[in-house]
C-alpha positions, 0 to 999 in steps of 0.5 A, a space after each residue: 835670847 834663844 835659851 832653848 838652843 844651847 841649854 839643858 834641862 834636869 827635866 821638863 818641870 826645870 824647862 816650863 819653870 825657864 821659861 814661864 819666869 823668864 817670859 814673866 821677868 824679862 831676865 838680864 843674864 844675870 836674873 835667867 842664870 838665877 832662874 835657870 840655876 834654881 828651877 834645876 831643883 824641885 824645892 828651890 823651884 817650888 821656893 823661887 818667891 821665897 828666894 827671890 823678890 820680884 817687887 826688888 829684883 834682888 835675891 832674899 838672902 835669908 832664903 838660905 836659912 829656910 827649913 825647906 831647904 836640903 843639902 842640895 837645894 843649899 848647893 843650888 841656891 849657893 850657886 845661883 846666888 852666886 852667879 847673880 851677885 858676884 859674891 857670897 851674900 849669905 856671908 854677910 849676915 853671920 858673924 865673923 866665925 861662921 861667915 868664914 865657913 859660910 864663905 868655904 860652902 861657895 867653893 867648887 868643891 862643895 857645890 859641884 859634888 852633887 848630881 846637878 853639875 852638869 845643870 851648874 855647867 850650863 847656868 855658868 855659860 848662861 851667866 858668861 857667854 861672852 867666856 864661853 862661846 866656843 871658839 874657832 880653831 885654825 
């Protein structure tokens, strides 16, 4: 894939973390979406092994509950965690009550009112390219 072409970077830090675990994890759409969507922010960069294991190629759910992190870091992992699974893994591990409101923290609402939505666009068409490639007009 050529990231570089379609993809925009928070900043150069977001943009060398890409693509230094990309070339080190050889991502599926679904790990570079995770990747993209978590280098966006400084402490889920600066986490990524806390938030991702490498040795399982599978998220680390409890990463959410984490002290570093912050009320946007939360909305960048949510939203990554999302776009690898498909579903809202933090959920699972709270009981019923707080799962609900866990469940309400995936909404669009409450990730995309943050500055880093126009980053959640792009990592959503990196998850989803087959949906959102433009189309010709006749």
């Amino acid at each position: 894939m050529d990231y570089e072409c379609d993809l925009r970077f928070a900043d150069q830090l977001h943009k060398e973390f890409f693509l230094e675990q990309s070339e080190k994890l050889k991502p599926d759409i679904y790990l570079s979406s995770l990747i993209y969507t978590l280098g966006i922010c400084c402490d889920t960069r600066r986490n990524f092994n806390s938030v991702y294991d490498r040795n399982k190629r599978g998220i680390i759910p409890e990463a959410i509950k984490k002290t570093w992190q912050t009320g946007s870091s939360l909305k960048v992992t949510r939203l990554a965690f999302q776009l690898f699974t498909g579903s809202t893994p933090t959920a699972f591990s709270i009981n019923r009550y707080g799962a609900v409101d866990e469940c309400r923290r995936y909404s669009v609402s409450e990730i995309f009112c943050c500055g880093y939505a126009p980053y959640f666009v792009k990592a959503i068409q990196l998850r989803y390219p087959e949906y959102l490639r433009k189309q010709n007009s006749c």
